[in-house]
C-alpha positions as CSV (number, residue, x, y, z in Angstrom):
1,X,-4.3,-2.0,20.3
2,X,-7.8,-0.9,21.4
3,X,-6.8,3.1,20.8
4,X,-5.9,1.8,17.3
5,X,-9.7,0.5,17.5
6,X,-11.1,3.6,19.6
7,X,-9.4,6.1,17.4
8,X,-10.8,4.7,13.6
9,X,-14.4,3.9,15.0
10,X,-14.7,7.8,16.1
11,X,-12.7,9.4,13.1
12,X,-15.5,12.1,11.7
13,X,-17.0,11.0,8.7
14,X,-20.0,11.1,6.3
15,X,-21.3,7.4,5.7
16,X,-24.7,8.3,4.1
17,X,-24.0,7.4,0.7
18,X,-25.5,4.3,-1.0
19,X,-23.8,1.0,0.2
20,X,-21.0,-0.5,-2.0
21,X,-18.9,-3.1,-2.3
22,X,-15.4,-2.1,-1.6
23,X,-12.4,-2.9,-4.3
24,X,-9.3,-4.8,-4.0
25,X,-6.7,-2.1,-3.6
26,X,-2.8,-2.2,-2.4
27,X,-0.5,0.2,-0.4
28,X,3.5,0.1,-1.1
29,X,5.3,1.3,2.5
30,X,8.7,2.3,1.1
31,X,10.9,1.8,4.1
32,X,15.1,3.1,4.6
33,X,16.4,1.6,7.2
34,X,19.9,2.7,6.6
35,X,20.0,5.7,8.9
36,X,20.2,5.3,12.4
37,X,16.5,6.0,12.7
38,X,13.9,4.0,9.9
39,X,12.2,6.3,7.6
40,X,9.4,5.6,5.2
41,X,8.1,7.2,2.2
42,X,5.4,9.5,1.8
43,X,3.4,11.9,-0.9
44,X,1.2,14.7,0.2
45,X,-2.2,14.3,-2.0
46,X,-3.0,18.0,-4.5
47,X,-4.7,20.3,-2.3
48,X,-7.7,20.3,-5.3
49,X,-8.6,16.5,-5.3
50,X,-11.6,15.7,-3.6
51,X,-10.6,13.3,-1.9
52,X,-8.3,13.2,1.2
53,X,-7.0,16.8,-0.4
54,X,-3.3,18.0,0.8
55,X,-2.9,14.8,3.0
56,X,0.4,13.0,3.6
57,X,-0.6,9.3,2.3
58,X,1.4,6.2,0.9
59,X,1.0,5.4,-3.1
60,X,-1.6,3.2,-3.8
61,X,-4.6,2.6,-5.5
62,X,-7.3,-0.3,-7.0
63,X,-5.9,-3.5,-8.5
64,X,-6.1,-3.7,-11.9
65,X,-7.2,-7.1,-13.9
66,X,-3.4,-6.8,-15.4
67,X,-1.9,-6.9,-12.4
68,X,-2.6,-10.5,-12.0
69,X,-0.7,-11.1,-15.5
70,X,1.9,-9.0,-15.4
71,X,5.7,-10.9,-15.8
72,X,7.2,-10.7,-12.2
73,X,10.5,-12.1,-10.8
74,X,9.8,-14.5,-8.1
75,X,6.8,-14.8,-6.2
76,X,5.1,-12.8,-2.9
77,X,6.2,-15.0,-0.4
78,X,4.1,-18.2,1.1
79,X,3.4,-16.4,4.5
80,X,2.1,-13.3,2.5
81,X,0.4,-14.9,0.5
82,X,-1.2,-17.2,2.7
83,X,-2.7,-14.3,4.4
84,X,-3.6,-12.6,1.7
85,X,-6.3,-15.7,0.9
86,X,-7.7,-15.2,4.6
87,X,-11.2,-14.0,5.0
88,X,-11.9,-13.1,1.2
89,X,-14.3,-14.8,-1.3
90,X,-12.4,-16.9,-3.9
91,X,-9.3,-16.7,-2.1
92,X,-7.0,-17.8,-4.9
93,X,-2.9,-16.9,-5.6
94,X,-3.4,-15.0,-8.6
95,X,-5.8,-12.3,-6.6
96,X,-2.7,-12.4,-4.1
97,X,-0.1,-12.1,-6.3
98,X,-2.5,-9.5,-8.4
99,X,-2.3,-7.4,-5.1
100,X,0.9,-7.1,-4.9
101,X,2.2,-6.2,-8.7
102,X,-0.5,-3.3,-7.8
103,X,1.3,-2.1,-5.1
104,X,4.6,-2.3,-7.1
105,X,2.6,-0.5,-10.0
106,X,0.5,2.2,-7.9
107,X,4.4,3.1,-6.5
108,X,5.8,4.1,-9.9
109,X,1.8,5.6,-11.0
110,X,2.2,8.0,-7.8
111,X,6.0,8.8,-7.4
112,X,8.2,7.4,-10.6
113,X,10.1,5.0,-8.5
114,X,10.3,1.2,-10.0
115,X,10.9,-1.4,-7.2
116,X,12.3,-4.3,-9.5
117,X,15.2,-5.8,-10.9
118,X,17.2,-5.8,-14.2
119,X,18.9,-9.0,-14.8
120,X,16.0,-10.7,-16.5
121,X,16.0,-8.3,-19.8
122,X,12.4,-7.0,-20.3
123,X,9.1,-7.9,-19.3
124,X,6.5,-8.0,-22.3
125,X,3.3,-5.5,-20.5
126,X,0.4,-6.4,-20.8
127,X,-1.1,-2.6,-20.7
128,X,0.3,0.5,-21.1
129,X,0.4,1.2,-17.2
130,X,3.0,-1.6,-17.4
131,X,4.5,-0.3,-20.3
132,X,7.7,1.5,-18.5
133,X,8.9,-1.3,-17.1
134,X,9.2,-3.0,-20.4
135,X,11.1,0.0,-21.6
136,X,13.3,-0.2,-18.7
137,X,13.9,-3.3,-18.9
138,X,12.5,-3.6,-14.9
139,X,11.1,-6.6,-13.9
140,X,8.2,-6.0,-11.1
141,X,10.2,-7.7,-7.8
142,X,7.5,-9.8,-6.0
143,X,10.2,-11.1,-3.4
144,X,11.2,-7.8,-2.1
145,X,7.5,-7.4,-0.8
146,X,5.7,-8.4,2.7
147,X,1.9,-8.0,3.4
148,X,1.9,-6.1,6.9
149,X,-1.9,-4.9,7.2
150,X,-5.1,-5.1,5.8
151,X,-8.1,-2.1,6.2
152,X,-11.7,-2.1,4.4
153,X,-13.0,1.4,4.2
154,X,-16.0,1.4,6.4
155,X,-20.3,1.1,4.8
156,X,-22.0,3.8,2.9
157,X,-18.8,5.7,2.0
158,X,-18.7,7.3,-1.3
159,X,-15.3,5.2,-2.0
160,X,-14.6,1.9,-0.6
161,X,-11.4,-0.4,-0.3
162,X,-9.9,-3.6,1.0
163,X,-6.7,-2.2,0.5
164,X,-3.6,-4.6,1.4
165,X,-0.8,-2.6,2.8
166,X,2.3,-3.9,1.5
167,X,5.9,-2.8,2.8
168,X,9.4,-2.9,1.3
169,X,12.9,-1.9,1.5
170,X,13.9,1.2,-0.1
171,X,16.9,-0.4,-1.5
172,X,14.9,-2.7,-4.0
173,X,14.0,0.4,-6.1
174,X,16.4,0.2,-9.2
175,X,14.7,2.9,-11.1
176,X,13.0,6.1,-11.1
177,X,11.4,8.0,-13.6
178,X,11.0,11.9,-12.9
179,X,8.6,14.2,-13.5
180,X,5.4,12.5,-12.1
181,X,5.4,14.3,-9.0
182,X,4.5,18.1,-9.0
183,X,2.2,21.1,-8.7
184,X,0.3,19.2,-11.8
185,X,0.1,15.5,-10.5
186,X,-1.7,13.6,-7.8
187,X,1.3,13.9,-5.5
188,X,2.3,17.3,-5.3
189,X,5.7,16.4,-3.1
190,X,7.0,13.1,-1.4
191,X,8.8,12.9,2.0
192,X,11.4,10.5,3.9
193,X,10.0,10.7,7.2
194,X,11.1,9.3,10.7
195,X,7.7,7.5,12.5
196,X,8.6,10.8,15.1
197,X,8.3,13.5,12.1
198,X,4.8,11.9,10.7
199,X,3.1,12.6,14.0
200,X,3.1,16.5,13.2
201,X,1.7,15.9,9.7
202,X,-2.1,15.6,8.4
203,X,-2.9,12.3,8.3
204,X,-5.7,9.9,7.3
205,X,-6.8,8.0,10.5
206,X,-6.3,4.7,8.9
207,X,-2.8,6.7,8.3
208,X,-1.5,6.8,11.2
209,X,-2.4,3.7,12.7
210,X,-0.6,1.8,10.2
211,X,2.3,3.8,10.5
212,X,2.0,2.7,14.0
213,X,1.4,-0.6,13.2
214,X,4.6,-0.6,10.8
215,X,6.5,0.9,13.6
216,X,5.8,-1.7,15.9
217,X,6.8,-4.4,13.3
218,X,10.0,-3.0,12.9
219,X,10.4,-3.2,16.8
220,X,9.5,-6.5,17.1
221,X,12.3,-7.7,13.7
222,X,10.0,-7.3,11.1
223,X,9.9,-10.9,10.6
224,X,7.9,-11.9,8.0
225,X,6.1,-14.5,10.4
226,X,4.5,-12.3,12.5
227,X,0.1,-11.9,12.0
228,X,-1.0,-9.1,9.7
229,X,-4.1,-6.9,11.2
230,X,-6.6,-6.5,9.8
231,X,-9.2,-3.8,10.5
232,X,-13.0,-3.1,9.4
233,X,-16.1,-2.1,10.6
234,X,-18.9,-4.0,11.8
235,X,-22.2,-2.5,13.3
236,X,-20.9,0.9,13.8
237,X,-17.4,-0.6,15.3
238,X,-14.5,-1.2,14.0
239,X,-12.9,-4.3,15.1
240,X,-9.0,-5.4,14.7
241,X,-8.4,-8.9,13.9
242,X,-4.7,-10.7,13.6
243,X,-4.3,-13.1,10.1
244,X,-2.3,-15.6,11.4
């Protein structure tokens, strides 16, 4: 665990821009476990966009205010949520369960893929970045989520996150919608990848350690009891601490 620490406290970058407050973000891992070897899901970023430009990332983004409102089947569940009230100001289960209908919508934003059900006819959105699941009749699916790391984008960044990374089984995707991912989109291309095959792609530092960090979930049974990390940076350092 100290390379994890080692390896994001020298990553090269430029932190002389005025000091923000990060936002509340979410990250969807997408994982198939049905081959022999797991595989998760990932989207190599438009070579034009200024930021993190023809990397292989996870969808994700900012949480929205309607992400907290949103109709949802079920609920993230108690562990997750417990942890995703540690260490935050006005910890409360809204922002929690806000965090993760972001992931769920940042997923179909980025790649076109709805993780949700369909027996519950259709939820009324609230906005019209929710508006495809009401015309799909898809239900976000809380229950098919669990909260496996937690990263702030270190001070004086031009863009900074305390992104919740979120993983689920591939199998709770009941829809797709085609067409968002292309020489004209964010995404340009997305990827089911072995944790072997990601290790020759261009990655994010933050990346790849929570692909290692996923990896070594999965080892030890992906049980949803086990502590989430949780990285950021303090006095120049980043430091790695385990919500329990």
């Amino acid at each position: 665990m100290n390379d994890f620490i080692s390896r994001l406290t020298e990553a090269e970058r430029n932190q002389n821009s005025p000091n923000v407050r990060p936002k509340d973000a979410a990250t969807l891992i997408l994982i198939d476990r049905k081959g022999k070897l797991p595989r998760v899901l990932m989207g190599r970023r438009h070579p034009n966009i200024k930021f993190m430009p023809n990397m292989f990332v996870f969808p994700g983004g900012r949480m929205e205010r309607t992400d907290r409102t949103m109709p949802a089947h079920g609920v993230v569940d108690a562990d997750s949520t417990r942890r995703l009230m540690m260490k935050v100001q006005r910890p409360s289960e809204s922002r929690a369960r806000g965090l993760g209908a972001a992931a769920i919508r940042e997923l179909y934003e980025e790649t076109g893929l709805l993780l949700g059900i369909r027996d519950c006819g259709a939820p009324a959105a609230p906005c019209d970045a929710w508006r495809v699941f009401e015309e799909r009749e898809v239900f976000p699916n809380l229950e098919a989520l669990t909260y496996v790391a937690r990263a702030i984008t270190p001070p004086r960044r031009p863009k900074r996150f305390d992104t919740r990374f979120f993983a689920a089984d591939a199998e709770a995707v009941c829809d797709e919608v085609p067409g968002l991912v292309g020489e004209d989109s964010e995404l340009i291309e997305l990827r089911w990848l072995t944790f072997e095959e990601t290790k020759a792609l261009e990655l994010p530092t933050v990346t790849r350690v929570m692909l290692e960090e996923v990896e070594q979930r999965i080892a030890a049974g992906f049980h949803r009891r086990l502590p989430v990390p949780f990285y950021a940076m303090h006095r120049g350092k980043f430091s790695r601490d385990l919500l329990d």
